[in-house]
mmCIF file of the C-alpha atoms, coordinates in Angstrom:
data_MODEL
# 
_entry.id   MODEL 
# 
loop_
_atom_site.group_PDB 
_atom_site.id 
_atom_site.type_symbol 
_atom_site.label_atom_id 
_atom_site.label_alt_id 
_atom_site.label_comp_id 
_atom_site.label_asym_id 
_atom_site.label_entity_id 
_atom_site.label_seq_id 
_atom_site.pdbx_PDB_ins_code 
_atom_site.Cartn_x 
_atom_site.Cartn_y 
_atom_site.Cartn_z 
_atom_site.occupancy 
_atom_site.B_iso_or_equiv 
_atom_site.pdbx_formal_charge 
_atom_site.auth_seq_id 
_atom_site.auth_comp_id 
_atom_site.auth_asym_id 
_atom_site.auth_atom_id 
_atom_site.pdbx_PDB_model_num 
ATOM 1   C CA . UNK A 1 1   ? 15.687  -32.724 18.796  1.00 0.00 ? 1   UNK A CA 1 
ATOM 2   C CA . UNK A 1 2   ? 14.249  -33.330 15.301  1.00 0.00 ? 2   UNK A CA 1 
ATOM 3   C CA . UNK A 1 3   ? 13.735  -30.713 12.496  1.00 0.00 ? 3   UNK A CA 1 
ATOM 4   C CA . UNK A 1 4   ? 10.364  -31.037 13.238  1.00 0.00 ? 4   UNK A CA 1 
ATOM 5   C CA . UNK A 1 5   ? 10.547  -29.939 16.854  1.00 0.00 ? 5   UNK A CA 1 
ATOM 6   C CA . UNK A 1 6   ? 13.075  -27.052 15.914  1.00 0.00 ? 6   UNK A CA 1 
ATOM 7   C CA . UNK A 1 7   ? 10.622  -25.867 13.360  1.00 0.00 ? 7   UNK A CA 1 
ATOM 8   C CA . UNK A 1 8   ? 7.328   -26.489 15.199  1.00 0.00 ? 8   UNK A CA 1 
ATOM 9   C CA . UNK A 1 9   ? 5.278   -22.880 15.397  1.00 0.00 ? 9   UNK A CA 1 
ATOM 10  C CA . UNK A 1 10  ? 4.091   -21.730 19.049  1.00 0.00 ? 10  UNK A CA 1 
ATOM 11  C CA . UNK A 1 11  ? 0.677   -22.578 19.401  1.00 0.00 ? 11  UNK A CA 1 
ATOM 12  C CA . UNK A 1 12  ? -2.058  -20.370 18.740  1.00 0.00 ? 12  UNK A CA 1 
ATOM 13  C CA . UNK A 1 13  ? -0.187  -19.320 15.494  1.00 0.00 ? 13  UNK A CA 1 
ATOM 14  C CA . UNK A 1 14  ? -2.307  -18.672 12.331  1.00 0.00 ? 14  UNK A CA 1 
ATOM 15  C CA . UNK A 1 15  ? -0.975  -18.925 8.879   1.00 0.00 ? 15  UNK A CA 1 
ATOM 16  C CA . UNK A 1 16  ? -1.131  -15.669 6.662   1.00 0.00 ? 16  UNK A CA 1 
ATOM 17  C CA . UNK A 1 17  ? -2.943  -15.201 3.456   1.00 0.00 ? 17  UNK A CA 1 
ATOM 18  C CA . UNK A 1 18  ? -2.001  -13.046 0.088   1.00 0.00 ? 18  UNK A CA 1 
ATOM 19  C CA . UNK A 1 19  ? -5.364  -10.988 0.799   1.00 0.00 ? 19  UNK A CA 1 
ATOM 20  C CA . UNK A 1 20  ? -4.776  -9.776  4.147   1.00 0.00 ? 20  UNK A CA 1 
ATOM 21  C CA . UNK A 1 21  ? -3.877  -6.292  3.375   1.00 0.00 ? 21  UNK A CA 1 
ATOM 22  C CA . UNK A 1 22  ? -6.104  -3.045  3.090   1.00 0.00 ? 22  UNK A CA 1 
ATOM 23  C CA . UNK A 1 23  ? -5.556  0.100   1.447   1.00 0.00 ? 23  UNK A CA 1 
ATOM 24  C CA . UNK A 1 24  ? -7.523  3.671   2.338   1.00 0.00 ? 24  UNK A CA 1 
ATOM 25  C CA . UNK A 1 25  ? -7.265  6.585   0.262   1.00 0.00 ? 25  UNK A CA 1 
ATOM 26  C CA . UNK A 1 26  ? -7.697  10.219  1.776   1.00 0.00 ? 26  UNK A CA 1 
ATOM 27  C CA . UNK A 1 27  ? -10.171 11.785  -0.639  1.00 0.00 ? 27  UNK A CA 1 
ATOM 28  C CA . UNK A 1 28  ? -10.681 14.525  1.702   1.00 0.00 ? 28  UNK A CA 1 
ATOM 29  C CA . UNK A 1 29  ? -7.856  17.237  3.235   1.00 0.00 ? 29  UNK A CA 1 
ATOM 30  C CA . UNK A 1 30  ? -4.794  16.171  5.569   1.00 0.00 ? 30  UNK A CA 1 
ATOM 31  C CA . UNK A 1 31  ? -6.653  18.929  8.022   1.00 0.00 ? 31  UNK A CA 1 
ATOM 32  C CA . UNK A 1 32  ? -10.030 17.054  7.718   1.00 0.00 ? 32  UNK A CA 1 
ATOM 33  C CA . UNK A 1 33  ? -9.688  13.409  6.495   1.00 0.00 ? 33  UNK A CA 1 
ATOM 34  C CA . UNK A 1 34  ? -12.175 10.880  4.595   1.00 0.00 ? 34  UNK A CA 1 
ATOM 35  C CA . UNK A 1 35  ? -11.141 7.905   4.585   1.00 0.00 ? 35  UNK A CA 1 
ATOM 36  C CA . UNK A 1 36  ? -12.245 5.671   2.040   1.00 0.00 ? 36  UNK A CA 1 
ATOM 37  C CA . UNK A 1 37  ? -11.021 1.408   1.439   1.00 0.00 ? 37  UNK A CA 1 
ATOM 38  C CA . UNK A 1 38  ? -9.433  0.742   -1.895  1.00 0.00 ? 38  UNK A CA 1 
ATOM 39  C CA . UNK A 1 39  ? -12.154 -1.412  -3.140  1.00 0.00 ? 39  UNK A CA 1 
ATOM 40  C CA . UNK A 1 40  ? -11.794 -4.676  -5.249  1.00 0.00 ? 40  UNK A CA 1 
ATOM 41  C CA . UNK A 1 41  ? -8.083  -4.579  -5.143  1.00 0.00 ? 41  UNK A CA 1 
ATOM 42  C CA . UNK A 1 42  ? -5.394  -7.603  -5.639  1.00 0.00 ? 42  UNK A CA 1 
ATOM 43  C CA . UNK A 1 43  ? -1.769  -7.790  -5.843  1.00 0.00 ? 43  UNK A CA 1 
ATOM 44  C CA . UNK A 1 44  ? -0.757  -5.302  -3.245  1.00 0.00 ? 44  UNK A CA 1 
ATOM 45  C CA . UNK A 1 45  ? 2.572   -4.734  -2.435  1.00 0.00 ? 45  UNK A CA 1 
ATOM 46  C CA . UNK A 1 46  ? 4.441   -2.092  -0.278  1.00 0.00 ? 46  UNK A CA 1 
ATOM 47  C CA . UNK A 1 47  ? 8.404   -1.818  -1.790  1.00 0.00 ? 47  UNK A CA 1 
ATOM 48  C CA . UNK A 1 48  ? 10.507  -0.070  1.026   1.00 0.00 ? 48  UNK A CA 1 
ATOM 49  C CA . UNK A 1 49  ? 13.944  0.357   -0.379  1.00 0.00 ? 49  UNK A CA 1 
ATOM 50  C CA . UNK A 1 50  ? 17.243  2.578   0.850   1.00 0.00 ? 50  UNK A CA 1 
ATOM 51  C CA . UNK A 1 51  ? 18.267  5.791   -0.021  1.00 0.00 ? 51  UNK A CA 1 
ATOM 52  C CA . UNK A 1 52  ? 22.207  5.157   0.259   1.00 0.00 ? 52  UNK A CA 1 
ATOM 53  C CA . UNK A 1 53  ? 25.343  7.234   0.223   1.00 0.00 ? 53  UNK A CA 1 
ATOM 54  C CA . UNK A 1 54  ? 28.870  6.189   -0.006  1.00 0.00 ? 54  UNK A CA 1 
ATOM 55  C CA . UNK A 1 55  ? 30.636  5.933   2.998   1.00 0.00 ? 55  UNK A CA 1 
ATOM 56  C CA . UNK A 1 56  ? 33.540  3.726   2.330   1.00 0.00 ? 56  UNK A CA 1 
ATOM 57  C CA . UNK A 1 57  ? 36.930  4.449   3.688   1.00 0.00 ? 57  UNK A CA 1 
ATOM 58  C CA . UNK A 1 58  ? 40.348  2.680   3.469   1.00 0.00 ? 58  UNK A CA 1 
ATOM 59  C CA . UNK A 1 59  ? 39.367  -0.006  6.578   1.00 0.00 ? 59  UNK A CA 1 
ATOM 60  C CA . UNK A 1 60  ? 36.846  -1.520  3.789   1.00 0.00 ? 60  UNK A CA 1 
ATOM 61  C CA . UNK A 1 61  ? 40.073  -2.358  1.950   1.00 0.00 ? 61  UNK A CA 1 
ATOM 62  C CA . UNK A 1 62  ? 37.726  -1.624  -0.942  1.00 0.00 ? 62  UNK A CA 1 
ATOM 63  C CA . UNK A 1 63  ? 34.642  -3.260  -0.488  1.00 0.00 ? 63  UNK A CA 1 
ATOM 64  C CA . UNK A 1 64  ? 31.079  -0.737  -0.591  1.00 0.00 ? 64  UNK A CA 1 
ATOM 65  C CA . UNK A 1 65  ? 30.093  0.610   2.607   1.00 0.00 ? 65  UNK A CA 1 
ATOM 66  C CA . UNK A 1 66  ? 26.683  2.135   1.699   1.00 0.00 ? 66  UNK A CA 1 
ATOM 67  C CA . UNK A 1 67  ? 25.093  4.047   4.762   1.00 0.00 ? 67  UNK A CA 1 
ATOM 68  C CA . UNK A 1 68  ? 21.488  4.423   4.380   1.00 0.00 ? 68  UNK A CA 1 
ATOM 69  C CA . UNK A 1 69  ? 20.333  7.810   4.612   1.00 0.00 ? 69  UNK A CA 1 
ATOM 70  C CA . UNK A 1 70  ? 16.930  7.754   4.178   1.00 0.00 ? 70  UNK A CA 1 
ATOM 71  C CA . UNK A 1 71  ? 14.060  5.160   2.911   1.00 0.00 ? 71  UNK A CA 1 
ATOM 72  C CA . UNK A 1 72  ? 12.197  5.934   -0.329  1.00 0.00 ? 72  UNK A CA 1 
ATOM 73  C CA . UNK A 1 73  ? 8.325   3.430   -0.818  1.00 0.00 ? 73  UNK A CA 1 
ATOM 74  C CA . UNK A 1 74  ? 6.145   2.824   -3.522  1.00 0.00 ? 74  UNK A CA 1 
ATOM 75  C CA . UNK A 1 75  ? 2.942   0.920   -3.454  1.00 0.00 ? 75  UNK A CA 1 
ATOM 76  C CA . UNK A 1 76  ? 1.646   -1.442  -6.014  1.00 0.00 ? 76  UNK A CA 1 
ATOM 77  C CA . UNK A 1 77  ? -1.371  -2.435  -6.623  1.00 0.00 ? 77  UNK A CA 1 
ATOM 78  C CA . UNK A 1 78  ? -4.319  -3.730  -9.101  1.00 0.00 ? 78  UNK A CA 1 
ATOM 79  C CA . UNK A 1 79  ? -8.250  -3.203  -8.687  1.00 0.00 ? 79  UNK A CA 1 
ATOM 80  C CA . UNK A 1 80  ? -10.895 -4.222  -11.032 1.00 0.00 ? 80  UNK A CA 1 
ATOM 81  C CA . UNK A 1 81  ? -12.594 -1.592  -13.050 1.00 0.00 ? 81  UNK A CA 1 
ATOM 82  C CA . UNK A 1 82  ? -16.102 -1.164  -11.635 1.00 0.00 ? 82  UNK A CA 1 
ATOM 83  C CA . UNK A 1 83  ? -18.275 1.422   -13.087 1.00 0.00 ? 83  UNK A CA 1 
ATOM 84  C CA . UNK A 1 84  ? -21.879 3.099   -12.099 1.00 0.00 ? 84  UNK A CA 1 
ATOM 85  C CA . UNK A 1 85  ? -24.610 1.951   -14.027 1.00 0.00 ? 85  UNK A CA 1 
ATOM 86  C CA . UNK A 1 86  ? -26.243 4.841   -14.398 1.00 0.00 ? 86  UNK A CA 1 
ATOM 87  C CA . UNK A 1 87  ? -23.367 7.513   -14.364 1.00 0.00 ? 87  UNK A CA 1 
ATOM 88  C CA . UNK A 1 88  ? -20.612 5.686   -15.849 1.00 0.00 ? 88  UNK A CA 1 
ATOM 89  C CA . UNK A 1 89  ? -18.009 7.023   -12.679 1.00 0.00 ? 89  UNK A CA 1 
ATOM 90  C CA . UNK A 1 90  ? -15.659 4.978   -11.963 1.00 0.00 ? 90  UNK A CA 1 
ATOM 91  C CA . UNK A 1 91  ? -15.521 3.882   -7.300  1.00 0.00 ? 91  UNK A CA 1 
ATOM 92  C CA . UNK A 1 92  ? -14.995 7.283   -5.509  1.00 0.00 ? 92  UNK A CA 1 
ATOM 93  C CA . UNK A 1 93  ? -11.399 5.861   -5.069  1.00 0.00 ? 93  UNK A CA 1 
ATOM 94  C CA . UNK A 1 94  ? -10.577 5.430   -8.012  1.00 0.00 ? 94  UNK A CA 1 
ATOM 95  C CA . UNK A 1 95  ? -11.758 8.410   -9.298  1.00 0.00 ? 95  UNK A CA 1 
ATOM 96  C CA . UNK A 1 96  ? -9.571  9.978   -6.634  1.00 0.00 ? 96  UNK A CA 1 
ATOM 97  C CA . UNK A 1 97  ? -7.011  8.660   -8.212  1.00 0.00 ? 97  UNK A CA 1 
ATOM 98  C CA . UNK A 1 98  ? -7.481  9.352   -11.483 1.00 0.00 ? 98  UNK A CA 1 
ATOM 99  C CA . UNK A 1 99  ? -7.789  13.235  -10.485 1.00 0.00 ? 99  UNK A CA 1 
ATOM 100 C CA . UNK A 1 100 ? -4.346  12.840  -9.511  1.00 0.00 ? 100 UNK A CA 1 
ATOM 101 C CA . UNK A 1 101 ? -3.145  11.899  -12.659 1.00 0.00 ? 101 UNK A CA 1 
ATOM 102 C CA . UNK A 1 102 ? -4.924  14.315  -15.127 1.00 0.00 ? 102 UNK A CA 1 
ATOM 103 C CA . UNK A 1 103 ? -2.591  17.011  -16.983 1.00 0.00 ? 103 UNK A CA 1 
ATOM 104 C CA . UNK A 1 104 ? -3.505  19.973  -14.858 1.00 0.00 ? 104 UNK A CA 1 
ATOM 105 C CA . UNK A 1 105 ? -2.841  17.547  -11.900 1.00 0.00 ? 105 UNK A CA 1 
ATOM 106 C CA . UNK A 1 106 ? 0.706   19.544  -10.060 1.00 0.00 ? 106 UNK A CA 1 
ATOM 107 C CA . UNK A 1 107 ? 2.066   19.631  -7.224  1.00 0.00 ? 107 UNK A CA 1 
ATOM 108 C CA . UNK A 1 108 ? 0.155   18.679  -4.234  1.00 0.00 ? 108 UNK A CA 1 
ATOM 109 C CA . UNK A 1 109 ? -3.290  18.251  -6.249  1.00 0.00 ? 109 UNK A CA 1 
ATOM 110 C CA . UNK A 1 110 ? -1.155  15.280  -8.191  1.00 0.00 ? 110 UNK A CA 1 
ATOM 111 C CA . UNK A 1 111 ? -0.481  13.342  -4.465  1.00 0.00 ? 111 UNK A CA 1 
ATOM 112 C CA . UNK A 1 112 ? -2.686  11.513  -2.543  1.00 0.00 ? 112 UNK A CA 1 
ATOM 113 C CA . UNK A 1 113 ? -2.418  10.209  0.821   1.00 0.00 ? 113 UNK A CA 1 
ATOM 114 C CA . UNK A 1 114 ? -2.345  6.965   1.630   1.00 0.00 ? 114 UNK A CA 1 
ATOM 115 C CA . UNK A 1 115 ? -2.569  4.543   4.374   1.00 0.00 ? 115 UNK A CA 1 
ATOM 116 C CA . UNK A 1 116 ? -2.361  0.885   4.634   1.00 0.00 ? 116 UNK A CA 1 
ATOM 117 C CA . UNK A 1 117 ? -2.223  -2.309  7.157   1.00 0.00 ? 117 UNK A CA 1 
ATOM 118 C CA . UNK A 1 118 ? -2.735  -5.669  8.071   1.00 0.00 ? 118 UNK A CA 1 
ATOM 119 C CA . UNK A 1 119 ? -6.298  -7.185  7.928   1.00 0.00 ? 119 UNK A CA 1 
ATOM 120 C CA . UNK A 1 120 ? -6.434  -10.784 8.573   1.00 0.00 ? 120 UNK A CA 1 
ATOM 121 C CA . UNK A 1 121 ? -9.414  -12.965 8.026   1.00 0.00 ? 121 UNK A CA 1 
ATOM 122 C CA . UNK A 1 122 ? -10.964 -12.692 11.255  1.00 0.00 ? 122 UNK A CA 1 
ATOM 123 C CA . UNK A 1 123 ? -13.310 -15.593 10.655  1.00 0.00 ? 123 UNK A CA 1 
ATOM 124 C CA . UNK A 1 124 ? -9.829  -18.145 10.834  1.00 0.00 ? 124 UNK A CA 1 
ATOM 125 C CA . UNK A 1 125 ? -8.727  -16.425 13.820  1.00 0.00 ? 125 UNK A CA 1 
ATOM 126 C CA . UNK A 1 126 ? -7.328  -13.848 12.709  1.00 0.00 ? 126 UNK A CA 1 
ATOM 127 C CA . UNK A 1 127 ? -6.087  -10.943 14.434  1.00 0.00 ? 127 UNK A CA 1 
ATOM 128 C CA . UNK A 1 128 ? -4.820  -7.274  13.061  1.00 0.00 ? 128 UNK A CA 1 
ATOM 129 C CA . UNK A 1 129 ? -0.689  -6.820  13.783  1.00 0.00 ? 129 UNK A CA 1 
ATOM 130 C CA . UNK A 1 130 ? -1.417  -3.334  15.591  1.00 0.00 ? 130 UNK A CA 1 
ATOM 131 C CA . UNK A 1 131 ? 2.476   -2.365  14.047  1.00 0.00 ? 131 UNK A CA 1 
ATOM 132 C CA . UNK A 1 132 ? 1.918   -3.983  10.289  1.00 0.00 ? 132 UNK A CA 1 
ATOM 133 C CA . UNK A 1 133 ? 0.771   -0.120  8.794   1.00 0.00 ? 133 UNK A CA 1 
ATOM 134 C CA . UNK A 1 134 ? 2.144   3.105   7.630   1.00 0.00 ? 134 UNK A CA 1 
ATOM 135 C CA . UNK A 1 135 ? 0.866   6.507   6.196   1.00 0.00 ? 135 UNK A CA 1 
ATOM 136 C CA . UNK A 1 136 ? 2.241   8.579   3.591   1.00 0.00 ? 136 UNK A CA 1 
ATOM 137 C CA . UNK A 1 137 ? 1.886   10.802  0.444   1.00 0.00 ? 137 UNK A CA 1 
ATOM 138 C CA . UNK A 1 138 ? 2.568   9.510   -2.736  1.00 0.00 ? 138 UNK A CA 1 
ATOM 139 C CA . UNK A 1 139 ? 2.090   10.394  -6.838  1.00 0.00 ? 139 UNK A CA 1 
ATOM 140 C CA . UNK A 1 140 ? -0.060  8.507   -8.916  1.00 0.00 ? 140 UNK A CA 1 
ATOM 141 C CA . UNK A 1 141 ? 0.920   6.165   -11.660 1.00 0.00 ? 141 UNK A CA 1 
ATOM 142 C CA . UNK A 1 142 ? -2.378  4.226   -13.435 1.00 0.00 ? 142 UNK A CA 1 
ATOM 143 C CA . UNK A 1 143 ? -1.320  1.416   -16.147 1.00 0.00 ? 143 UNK A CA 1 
ATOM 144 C CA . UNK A 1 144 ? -4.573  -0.520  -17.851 1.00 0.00 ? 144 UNK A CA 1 
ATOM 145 C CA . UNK A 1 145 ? -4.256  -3.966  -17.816 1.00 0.00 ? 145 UNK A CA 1 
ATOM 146 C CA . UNK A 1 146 ? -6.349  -7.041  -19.808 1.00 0.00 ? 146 UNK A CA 1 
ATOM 147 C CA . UNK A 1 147 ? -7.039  -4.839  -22.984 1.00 0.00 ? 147 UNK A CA 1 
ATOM 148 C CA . UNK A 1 148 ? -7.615  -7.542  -25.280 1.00 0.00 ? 148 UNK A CA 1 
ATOM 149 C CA . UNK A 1 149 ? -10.556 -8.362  -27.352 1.00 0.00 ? 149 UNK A CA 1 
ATOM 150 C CA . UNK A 1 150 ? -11.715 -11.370 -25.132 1.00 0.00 ? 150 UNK A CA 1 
ATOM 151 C CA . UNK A 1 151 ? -13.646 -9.496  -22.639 1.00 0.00 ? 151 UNK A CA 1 
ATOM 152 C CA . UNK A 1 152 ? -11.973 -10.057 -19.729 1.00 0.00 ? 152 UNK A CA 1 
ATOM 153 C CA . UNK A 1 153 ? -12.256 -8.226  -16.220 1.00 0.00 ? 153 UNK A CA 1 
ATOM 154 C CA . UNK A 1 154 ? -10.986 -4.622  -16.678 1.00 0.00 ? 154 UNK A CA 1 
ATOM 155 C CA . UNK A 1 155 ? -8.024  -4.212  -14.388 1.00 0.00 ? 155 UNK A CA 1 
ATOM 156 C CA . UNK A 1 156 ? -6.201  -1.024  -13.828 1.00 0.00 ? 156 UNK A CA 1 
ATOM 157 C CA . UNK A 1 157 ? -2.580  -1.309  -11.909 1.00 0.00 ? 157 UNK A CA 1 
ATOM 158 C CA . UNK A 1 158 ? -1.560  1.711   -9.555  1.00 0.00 ? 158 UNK A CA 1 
ATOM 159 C CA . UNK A 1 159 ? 1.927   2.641   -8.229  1.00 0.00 ? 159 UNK A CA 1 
ATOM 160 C CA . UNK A 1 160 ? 2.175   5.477   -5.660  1.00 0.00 ? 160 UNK A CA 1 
ATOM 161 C CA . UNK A 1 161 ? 5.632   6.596   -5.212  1.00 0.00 ? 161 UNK A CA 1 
ATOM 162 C CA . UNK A 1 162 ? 5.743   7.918   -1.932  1.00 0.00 ? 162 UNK A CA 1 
ATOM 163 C CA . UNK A 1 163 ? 6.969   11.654  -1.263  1.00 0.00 ? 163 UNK A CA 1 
ATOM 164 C CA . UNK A 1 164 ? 9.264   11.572  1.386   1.00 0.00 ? 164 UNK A CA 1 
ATOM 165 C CA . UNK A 1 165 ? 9.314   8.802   3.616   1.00 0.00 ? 165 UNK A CA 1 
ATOM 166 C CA . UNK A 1 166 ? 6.329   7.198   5.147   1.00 0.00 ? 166 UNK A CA 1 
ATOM 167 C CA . UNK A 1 167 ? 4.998   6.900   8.694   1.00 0.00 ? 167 UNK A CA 1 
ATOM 168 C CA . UNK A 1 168 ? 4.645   3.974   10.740  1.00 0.00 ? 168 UNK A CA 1 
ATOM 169 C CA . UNK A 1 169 ? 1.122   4.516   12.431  1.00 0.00 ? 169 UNK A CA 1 
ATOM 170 C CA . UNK A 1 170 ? -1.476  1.928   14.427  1.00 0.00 ? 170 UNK A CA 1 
ATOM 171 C CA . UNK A 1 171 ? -3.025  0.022   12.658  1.00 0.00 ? 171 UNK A CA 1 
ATOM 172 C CA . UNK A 1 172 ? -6.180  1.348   12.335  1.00 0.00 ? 172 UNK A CA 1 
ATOM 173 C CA . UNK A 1 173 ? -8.357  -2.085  13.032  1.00 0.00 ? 173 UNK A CA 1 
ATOM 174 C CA . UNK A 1 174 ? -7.006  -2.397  16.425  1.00 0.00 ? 174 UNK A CA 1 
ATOM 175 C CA . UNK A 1 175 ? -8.017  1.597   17.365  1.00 0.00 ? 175 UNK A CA 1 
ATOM 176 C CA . UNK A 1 176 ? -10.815 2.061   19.550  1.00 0.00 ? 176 UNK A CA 1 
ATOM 177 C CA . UNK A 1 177 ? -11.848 5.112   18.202  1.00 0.00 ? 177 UNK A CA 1 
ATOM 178 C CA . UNK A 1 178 ? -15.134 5.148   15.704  1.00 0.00 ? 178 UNK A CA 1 
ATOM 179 C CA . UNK A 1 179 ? -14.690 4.827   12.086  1.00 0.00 ? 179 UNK A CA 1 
ATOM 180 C CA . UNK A 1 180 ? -11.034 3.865   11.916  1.00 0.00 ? 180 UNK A CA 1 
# 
């Protein structure tokens, strides 16, 4: 065998893209969700990392022994600033999450809840991993971006910092169910 034969891909497989990721925000109650996409967004990235403890006993003969206890998330993304014409509000998203982020924003009116998963280009054969998504609850962290005097796109980049750990869930492309 060859590299090239050890490496070949099964047939039928499809080559990812950067874009192939959506975001919803929950604008409505946990009891009674509306679900609404994260509009004109780039640069998304979901940051799963351990919550650790020490666990290291003499038969480490003193290397770490970190046992993971728990997993804490964030999400990062960027959208472009798009504004109404005629009111000057920003996307119902976003202005979702800018609620969450104003100074009489505490406690569970400062979290938003959040779900995201894989959505390939269907048109290049493409087809949604029904395990790429999770759920959770997260704080909001805005940070403007391109404020310089050339008049470039206005770009705002988000963080949510989940609050406790996140929930795998289905991803909602491959449900049968209406307005998933």
């Amino acid at each position: 065998m060859t590299r090239a034969t050890d490496n070949a891909l099964p047939a039928g497989t499809v080559l990812g893209k950067s874009y192939e990721y959506g975001l919803d925000l929950n604008i409505g109650t946990t009891a009674a969700p509306i679900w609404r996409t994260v509009r004109k967004m780039f640069n998304f990235q979901l940051t799963p990392t351990p919550n650790t403890t020490d666990a290291q006993t003499y038969d480490d003969e003193g290397s770490q022994n970190n046992a993971v206890t728990g997993w804490n998330w964030a999400l990062a993304f960027a959208t472009q600033v798009n504004r109404s014409g005629t009111t000057g509000k920003y996307l119902e998203e976003i202005e979702a999450l800018f609620a969450r982020t104003k100074p009489n924003a505490k406690g569970a009116t400062a979290q938003i809840e959040a779900r995201w998963y894989h959505q390939p280009d269907s048109s290049e054969g493409g087809v949604p991993n029904p395990d790429d998504a999770g759920q959770g609850t997260a704080t909001v962290t805005p940070g403007r971006a391109n404020t310089g005097p050339d008049g470039a796109v206005e770009v705002q980049n988000w963080t949510l910092t989940g609050v406790g750990a996140y929930t795998p869930i289905v991803n909602p492309l491959t449900e049968d169910e209406p307005g998933a």
